[in-house]
Each structure stands twice: as structure tokens, then as C-alpha cells.
Backbone as a chain_set.jsonl record, in Angstrom:
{"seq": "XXXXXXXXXXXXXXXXXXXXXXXXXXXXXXXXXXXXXXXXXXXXXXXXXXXXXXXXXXXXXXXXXXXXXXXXXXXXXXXXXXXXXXXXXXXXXXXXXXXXXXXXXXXXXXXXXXXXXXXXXXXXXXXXXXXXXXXXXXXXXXXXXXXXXXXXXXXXXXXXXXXXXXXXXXXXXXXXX", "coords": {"N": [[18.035, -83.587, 30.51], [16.912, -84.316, 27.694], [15.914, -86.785, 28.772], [13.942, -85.824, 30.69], [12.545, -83.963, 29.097], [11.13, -86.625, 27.786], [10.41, -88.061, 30.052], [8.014, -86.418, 30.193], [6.266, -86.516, 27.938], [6.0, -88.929, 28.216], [4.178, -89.283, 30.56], [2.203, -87.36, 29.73], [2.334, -84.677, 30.214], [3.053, -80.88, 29.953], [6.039, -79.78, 28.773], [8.475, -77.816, 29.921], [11.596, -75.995, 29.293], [12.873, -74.096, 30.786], [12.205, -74.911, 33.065], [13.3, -77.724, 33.437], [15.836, -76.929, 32.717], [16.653, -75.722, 35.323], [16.212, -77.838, 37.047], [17.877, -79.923, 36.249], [20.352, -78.513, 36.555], [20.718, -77.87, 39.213], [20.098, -80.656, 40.416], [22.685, -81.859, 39.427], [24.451, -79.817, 40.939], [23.678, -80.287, 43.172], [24.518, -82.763, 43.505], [27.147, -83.015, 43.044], [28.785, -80.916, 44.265], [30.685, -79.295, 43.217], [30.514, -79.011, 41.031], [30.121, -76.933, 40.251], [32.148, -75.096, 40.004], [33.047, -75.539, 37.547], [34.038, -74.057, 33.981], [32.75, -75.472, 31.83], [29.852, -76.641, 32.949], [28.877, -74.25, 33.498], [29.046, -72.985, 30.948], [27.678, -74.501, 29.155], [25.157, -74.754, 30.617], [24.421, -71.933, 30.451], [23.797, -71.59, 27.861], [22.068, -73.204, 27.315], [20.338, -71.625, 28.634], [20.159, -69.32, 27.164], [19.395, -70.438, 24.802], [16.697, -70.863, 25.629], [15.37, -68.57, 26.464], [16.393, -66.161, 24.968], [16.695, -66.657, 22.285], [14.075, -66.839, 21.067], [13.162, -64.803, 20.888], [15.725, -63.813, 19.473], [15.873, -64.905, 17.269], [17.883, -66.364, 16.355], [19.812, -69.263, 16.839], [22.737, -69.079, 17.129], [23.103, -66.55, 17.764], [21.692, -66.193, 19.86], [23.272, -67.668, 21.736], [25.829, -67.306, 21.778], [25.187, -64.428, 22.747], [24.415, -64.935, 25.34], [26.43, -66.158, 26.23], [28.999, -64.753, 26.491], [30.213, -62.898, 28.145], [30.418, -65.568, 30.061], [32.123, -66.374, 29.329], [34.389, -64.863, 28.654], [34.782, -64.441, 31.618], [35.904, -66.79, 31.584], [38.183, -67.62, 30.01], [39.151, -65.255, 29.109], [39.6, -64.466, 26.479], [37.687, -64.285, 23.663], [36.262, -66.581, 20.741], [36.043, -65.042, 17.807], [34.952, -66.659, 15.114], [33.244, -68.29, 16.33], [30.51, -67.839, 16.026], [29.189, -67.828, 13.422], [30.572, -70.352, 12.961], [29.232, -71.536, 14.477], [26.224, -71.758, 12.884], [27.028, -73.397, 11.137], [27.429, -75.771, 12.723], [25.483, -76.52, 14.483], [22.484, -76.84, 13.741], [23.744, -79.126, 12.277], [23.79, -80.92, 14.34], [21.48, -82.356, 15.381], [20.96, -84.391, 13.332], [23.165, -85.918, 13.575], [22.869, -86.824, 16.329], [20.676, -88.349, 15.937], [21.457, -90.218, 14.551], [23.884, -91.221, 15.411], [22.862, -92.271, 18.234], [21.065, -94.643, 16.246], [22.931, -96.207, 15.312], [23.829, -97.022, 17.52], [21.753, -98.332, 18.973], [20.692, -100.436, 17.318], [21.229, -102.858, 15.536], [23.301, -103.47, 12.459], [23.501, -101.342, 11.639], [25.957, -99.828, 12.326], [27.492, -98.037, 10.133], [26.455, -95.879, 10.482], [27.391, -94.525, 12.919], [29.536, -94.655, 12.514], [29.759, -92.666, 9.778], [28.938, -90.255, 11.849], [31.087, -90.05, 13.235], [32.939, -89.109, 10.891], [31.748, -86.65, 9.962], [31.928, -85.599, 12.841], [34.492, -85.696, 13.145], [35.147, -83.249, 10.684], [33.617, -81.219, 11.396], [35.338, -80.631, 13.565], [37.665, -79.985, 11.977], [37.49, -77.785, 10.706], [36.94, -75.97, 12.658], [39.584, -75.692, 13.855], [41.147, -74.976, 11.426], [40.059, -72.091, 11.117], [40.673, -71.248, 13.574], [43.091, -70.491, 13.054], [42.856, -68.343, 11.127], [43.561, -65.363, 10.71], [42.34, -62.917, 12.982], [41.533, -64.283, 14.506], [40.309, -64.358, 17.094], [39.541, -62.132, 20.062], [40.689, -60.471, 22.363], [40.183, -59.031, 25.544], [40.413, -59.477, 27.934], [39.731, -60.284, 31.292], [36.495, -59.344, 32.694], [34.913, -57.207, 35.229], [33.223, -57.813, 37.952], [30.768, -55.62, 38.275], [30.783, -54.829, 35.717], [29.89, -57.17, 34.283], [27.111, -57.534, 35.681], [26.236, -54.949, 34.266], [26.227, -56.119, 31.762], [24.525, -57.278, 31.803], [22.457, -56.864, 32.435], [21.855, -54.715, 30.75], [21.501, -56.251, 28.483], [19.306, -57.575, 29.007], [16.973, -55.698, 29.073], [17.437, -54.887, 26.688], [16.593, -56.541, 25.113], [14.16, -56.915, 26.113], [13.054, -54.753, 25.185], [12.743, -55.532, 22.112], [11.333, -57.596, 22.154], [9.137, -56.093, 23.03], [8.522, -54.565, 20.782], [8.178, -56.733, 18.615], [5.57, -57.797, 19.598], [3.683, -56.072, 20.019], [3.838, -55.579, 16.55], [2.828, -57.885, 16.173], [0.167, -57.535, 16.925], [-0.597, -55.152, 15.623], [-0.647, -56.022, 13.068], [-2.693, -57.765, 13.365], [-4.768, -56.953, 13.503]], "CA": [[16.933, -82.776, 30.031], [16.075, -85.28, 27.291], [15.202, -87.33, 29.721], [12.371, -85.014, 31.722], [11.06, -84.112, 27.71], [10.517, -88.304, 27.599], [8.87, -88.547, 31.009], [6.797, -85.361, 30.08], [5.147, -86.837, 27.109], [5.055, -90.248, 28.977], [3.44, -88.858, 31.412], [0.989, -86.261, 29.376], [2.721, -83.378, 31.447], [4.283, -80.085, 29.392], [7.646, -79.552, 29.052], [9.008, -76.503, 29.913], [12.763, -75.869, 28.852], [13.93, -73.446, 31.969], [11.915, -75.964, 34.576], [13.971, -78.682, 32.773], [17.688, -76.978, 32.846], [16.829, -75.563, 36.737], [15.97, -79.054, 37.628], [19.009, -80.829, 36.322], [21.113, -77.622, 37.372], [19.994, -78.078, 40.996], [20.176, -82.349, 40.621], [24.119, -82.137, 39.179], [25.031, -79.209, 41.795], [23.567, -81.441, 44.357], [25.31, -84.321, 43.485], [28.677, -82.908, 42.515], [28.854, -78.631, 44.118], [32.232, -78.465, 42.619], [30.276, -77.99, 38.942], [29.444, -75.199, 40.141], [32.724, -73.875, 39.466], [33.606, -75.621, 36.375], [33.482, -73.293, 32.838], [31.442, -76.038, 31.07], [29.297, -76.415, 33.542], [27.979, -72.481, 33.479], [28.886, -72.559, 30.009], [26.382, -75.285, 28.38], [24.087, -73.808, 30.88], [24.412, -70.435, 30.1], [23.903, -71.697, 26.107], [20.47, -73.676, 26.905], [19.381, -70.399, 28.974], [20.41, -68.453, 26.087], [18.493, -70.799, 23.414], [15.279, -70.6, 25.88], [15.263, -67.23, 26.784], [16.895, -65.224, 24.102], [16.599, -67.142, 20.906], [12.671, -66.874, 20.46], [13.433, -62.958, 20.327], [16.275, -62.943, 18.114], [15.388, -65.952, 15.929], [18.887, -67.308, 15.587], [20.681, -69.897, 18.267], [24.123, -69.083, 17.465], [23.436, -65.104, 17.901], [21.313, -66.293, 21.23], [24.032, -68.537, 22.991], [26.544, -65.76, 21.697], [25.028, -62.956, 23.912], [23.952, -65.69, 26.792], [27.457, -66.587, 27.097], [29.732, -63.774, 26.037], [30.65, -62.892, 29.84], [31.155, -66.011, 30.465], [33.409, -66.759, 28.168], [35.372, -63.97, 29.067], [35.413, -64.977, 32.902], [36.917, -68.345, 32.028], [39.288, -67.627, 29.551], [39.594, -63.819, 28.853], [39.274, -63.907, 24.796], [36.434, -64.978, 22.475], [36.342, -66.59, 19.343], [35.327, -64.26, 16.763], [34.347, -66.917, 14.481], [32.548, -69.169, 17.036], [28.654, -67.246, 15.785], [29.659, -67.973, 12.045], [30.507, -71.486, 12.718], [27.505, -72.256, 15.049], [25.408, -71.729, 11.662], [26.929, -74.727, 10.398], [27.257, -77.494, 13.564], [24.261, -76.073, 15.104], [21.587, -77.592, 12.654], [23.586, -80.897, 12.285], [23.959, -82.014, 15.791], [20.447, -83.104, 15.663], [20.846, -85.684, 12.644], [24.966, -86.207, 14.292], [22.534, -87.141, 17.461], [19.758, -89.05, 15.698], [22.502, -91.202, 13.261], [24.12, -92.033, 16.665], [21.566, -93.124, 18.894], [20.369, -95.504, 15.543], [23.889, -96.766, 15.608], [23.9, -98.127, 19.372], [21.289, -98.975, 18.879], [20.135, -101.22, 15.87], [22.459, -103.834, 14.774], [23.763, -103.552, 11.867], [24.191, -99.623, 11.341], [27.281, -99.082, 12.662], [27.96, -97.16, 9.153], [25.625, -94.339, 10.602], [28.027, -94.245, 13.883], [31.271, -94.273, 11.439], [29.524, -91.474, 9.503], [28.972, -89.487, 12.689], [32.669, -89.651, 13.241], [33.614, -88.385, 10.179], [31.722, -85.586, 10.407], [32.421, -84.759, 13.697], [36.257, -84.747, 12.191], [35.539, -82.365, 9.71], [33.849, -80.149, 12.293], [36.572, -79.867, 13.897], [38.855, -79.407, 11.809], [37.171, -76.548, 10.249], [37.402, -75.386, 13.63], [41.134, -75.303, 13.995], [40.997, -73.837, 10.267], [39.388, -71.273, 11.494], [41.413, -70.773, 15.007], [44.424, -70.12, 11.954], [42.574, -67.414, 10.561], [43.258, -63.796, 11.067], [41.416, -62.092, 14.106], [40.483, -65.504, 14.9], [39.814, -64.368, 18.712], [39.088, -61.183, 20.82], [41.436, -60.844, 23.825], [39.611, -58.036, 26.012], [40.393, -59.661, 29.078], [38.795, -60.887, 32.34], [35.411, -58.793, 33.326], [35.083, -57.114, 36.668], [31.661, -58.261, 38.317], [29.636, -55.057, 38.185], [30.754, -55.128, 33.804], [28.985, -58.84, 34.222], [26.047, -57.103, 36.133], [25.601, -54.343, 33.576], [26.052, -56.334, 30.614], [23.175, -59.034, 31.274], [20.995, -55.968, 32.723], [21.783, -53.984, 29.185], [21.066, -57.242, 27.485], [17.604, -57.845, 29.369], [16.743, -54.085, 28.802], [17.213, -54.316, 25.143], [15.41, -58.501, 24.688], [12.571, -56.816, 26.469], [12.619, -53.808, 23.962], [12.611, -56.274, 21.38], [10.338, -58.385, 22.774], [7.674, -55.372, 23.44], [7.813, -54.62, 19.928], [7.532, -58.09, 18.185], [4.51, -58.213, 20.245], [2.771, -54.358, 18.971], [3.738, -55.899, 15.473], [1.801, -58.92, 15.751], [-1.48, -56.971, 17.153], [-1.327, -54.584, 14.195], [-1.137, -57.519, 11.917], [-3.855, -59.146, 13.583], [-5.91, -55.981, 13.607]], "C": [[16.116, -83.551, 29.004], [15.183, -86.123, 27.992], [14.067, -87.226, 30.406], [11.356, -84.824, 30.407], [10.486, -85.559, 27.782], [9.636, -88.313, 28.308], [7.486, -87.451, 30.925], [6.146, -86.237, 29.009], [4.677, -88.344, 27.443], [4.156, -90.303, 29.205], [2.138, -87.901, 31.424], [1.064, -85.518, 29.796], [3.538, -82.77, 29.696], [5.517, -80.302, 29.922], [8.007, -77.99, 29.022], [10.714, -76.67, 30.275], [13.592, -75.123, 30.202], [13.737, -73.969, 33.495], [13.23, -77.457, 33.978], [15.533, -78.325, 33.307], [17.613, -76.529, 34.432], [16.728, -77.172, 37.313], [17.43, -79.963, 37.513], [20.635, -79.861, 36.541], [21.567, -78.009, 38.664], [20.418, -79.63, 41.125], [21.889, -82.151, 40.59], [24.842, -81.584, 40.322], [25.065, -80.155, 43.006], [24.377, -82.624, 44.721], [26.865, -83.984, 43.584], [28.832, -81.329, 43.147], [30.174, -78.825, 43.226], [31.887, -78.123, 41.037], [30.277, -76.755, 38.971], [31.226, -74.184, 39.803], [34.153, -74.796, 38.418], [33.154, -74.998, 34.61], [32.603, -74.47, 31.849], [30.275, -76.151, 32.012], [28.111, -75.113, 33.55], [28.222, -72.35, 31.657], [27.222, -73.468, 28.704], [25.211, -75.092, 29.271], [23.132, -72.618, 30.67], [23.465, -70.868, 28.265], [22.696, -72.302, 26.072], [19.418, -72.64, 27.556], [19.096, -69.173, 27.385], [18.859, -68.803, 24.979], [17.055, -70.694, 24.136], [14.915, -69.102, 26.305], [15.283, -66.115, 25.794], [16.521, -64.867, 22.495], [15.056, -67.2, 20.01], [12.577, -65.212, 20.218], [14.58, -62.719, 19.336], [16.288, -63.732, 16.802], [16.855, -66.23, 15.622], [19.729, -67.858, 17.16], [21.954, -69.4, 18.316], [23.896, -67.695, 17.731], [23.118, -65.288, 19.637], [22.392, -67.311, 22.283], [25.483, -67.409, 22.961], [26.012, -64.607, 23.114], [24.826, -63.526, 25.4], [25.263, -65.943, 27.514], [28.317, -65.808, 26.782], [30.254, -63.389, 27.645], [31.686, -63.905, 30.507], [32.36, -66.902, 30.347], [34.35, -66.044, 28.614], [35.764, -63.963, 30.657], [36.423, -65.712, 33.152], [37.959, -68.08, 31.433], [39.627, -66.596, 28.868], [40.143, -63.387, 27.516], [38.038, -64.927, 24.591], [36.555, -65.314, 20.994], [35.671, -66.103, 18.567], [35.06, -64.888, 15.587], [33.324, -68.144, 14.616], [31.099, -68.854, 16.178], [28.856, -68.277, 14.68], [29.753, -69.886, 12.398], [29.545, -72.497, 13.167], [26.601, -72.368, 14.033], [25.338, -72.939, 11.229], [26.518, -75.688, 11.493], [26.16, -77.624, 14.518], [22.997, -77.211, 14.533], [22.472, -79.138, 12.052], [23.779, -81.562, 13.171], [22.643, -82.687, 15.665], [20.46, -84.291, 14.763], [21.952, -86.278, 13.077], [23.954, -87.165, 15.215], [21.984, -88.497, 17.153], [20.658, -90.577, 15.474], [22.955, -91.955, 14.441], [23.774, -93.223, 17.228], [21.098, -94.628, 17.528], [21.789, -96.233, 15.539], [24.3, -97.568, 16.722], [22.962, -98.691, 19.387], [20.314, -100.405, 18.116], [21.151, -101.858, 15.487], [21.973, -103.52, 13.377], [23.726, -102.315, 11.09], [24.541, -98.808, 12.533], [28.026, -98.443, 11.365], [27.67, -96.032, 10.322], [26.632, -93.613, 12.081], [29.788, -93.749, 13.058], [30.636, -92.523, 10.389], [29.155, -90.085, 10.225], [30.376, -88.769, 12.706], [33.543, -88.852, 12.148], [33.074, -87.025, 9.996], [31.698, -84.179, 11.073], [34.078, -84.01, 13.809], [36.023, -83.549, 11.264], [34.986, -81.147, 10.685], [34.997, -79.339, 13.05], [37.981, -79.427, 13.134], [38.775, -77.787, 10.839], [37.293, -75.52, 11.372], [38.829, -74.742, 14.005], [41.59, -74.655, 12.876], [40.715, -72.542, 10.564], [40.381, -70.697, 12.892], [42.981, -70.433, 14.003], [44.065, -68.762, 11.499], [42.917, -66.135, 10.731], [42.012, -63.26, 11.711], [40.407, -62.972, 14.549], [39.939, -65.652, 16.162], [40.046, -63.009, 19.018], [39.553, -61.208, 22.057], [40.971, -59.243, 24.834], [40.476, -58.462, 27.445], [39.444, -60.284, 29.736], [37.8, -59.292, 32.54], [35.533, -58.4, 34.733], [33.367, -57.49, 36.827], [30.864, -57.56, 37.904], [30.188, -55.033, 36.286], [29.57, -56.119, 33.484], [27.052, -58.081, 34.405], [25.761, -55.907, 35.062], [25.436, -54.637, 32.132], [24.565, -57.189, 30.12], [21.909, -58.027, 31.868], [20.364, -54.998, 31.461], [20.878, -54.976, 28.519], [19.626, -57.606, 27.459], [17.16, -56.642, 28.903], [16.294, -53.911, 27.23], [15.947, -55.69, 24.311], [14.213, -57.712, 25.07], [11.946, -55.702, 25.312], [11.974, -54.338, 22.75], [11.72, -56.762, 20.69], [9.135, -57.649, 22.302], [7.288, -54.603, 21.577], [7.706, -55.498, 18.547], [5.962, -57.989, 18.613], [3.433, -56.767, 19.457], [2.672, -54.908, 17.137], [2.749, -56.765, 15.056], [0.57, -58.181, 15.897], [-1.606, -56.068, 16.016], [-1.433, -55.262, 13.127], [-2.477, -58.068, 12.344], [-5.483, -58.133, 13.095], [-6.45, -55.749, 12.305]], "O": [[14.893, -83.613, 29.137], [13.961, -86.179, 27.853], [13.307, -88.144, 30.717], [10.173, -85.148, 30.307], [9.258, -85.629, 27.842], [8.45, -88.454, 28.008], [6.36, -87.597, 31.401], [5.183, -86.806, 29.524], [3.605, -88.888, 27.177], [3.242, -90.933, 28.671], [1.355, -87.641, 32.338], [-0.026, -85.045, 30.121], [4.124, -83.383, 28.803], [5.951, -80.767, 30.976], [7.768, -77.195, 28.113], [11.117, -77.292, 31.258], [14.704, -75.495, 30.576], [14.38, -73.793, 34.531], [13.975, -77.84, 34.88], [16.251, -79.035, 34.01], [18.592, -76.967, 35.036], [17.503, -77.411, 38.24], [17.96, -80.55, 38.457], [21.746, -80.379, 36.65], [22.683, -78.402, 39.004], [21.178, -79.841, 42.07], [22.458, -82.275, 41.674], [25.699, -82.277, 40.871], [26.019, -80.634, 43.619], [24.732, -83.187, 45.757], [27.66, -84.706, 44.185], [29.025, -80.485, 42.271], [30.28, -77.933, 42.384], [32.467, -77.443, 40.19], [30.378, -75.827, 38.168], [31.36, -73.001, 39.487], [35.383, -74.781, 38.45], [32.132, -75.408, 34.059], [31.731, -73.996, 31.12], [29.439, -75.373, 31.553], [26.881, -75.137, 33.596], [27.482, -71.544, 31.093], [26.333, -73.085, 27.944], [24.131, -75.263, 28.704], [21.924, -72.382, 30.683], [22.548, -70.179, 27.819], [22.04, -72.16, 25.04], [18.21, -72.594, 27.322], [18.147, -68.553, 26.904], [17.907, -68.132, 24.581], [16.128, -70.444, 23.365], [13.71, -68.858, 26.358], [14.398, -65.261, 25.736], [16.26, -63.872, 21.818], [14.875, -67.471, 18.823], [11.899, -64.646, 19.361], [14.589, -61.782, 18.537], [16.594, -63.368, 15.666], [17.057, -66.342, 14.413], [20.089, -67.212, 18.144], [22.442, -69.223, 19.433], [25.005, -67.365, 18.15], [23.832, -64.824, 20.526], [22.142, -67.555, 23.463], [25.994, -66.871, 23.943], [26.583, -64.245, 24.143], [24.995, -62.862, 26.423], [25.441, -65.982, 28.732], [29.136, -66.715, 26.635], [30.942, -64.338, 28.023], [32.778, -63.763, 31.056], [33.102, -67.68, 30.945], [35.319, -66.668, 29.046], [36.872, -63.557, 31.007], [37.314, -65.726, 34.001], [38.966, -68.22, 32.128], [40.418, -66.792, 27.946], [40.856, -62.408, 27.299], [37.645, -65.94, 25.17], [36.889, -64.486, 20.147], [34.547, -66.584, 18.427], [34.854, -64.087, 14.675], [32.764, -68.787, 13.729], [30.616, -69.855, 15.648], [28.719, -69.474, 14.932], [28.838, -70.582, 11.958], [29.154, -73.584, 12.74], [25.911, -73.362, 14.262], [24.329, -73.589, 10.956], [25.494, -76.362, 11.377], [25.938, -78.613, 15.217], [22.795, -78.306, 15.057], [21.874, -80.06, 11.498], [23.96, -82.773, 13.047], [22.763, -83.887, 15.913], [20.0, -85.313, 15.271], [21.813, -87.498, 12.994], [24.096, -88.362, 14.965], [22.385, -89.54, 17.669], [20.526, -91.654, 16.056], [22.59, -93.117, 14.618], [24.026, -94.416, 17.059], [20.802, -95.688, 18.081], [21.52, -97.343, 15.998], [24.993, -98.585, 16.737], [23.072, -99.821, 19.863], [19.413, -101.084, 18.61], [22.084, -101.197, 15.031], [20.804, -103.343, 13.034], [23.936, -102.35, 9.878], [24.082, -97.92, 13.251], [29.24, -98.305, 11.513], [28.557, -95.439, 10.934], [26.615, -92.4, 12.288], [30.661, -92.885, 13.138], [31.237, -91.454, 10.491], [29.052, -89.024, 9.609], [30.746, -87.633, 12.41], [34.535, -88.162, 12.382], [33.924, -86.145, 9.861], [31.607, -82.984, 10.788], [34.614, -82.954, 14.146], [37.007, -82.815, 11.175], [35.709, -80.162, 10.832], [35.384, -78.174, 13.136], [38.964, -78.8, 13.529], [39.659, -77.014, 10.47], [37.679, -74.374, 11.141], [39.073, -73.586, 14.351], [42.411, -73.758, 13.064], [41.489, -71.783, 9.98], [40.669, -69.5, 12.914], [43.958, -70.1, 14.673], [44.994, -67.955, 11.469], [41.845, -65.679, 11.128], [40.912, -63.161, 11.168], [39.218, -62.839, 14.841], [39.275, -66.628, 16.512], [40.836, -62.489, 18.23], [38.97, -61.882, 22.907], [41.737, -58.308, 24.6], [41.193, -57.593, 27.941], [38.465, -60.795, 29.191], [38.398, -58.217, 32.523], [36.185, -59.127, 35.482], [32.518, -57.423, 35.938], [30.012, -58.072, 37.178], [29.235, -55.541, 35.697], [28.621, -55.961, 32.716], [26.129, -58.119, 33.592], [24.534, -55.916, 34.96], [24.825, -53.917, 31.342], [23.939, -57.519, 29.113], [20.712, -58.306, 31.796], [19.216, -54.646, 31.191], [19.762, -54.702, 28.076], [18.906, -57.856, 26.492], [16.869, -56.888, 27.733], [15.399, -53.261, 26.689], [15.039, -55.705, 23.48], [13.222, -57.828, 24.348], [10.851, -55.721, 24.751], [10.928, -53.866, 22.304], [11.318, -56.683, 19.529], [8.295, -58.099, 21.523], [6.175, -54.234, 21.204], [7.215, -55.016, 17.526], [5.159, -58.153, 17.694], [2.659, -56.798, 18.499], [1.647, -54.693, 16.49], [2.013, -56.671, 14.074], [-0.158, -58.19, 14.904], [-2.656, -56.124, 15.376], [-2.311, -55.073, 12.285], [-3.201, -58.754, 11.623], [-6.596, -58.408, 12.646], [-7.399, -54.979, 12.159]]}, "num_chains": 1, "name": "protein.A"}
């Protein structure tokens, strides 16, 4: 998907975010069907539908990959971590300098600090993580979903984004008015 943003501004073409993840959806399935029925696969899917779909209505990523993937979380492995939202707050907003620091690390001689300082903060991520998987009511064991649950949860969910949606939108016109 990085990749298609690059050749878009190469190229002087928009980028659009849900032509982007259908495209390399469709390319990986193609190449590989059996993604199709692996839980990362639908799950880091599900989580960039979420952030383009969801997240411009509720103004926060970790609440929008939360409700995008809540299902299918519970398909694959029939609890949820109840302090997954909460910790998206934090590793959410530093993957992008985690990313940047990287990338300047492979590439640029002579900062390989910035690649060693990746690492250590991808350690402490996690281990705040497993801190956290210690915690009291550190997960939500409901179970597996039956299909039509699936089908009325993401029809609830559209139902209520569009509610949302329709009055974000009335707000702005009486502001504007």
C-alpha cells in the first residue's frame, strides 16, 4: 500500500486508501488464496478498513480498528483483549517514527543507533504488553460468533457510523450557516 501512495504521487494520480487495500487484497489473494483464510490476513485488513472507513467518524484509530475487528477477533480466537484499545493509544502514534527511525537505519550508513533504538522500543512495547496480558480482566472470553451475530453486528455498526456520520455533517452546515 505504501508502495501504490509512492507511485500515486509519482505519477500525479490520488490516492485513495480502500482502492489501495482492495488492490493489494485482490494481488496477495491472487498470488497466495490460502490468505484468505489466515487471521492476520483478515485481521490487518479488517484494521486498515476500520482506520479508512470508521476512524474519520469516530476520530480515534484504536476505537476504529476496535469495532472493525471485534468479530473478527472473536472468529479466530474466541476472547478479546480488553486492554488492546488502551494500549493502541500508546504504539499507535509511535509506529510512524518506529517506521521512519528504521527505514533511516537501512538505509544511511552510519545510523544503525536509530535501528538499535527501534529495537528497544519495540521491547518495551511488548513487554508492556505481556504486563498487561497479567493484569486482571486482561481478556473477554465470549466465545466463537455464529455468522448471522457477524451479519448483525457490522449491519448495527454501519447503522449507527451512518447516524454519526449524518449528524457530524448537520453540525458542520449550522456552523457554516
Amino acid at each position: 500500500m505504501f508502495l501504490l501512495r509512492m507511485l500515486a504521487v509519482l505519477w500525479g494520480r490520488t490516492y485513495d486508501l480502500l482502492t489501495a487495500v482492495s488492490v493489494m487484497a485482490c494481488g496477495m489473494l491472487c498470488l497466495i488464496p490460502v490468505y484468505g483464510l489466515n487471521s492476520g490476513f483478515w485481521l490487518s485488513f479488517g484494521s486498515i478498513l476500520g482506520i479508512g472507513l470508521i476512524m474519520p467518524i469516530v476520530d480515534s484509530a484504536g476505537i476504529a480498528i476496535l469495532l472493525a475487528t471485534l468479530p473478527l477477533t472473536l472468529l479466530f480466537y474466541y476472547e478479546v483483549p480488553t486492554y488492546a484499545t488502551l494500549l493502541n493509544l500508546i504504539v499507535i502514534p509511535a509506529m510512524a517514527p518506529i517506521l521512519f527511525f528504521g527505514m533511516a537505519a537501512m538505509l544511511l550508513p552510519g545510523l544503525g543507533i536509530l535501528g538499535t533504538v527501534d529495537v528497544l522500543l519495540l521491547r518495551l512495547f511488548e513487554n508492556i504488553c505481556l504486563l498487561a496480558r497479567r493484569l486482571p480482566f486482561s481478556k473477554w472470553n465470549p466465545g466463537c460468533p455464529r455468522a448471522w451475530q457477524v451479519v448483525i453486528y457490522y449491519s448495527l455498526l454501519a447503522g449507527i457510523l451512518w447516524l454519526v456520520w449524518k449528524l457530524k455533517e448537520r453540525r458542520k452546515e449550522k456552523a457554516a450557516q
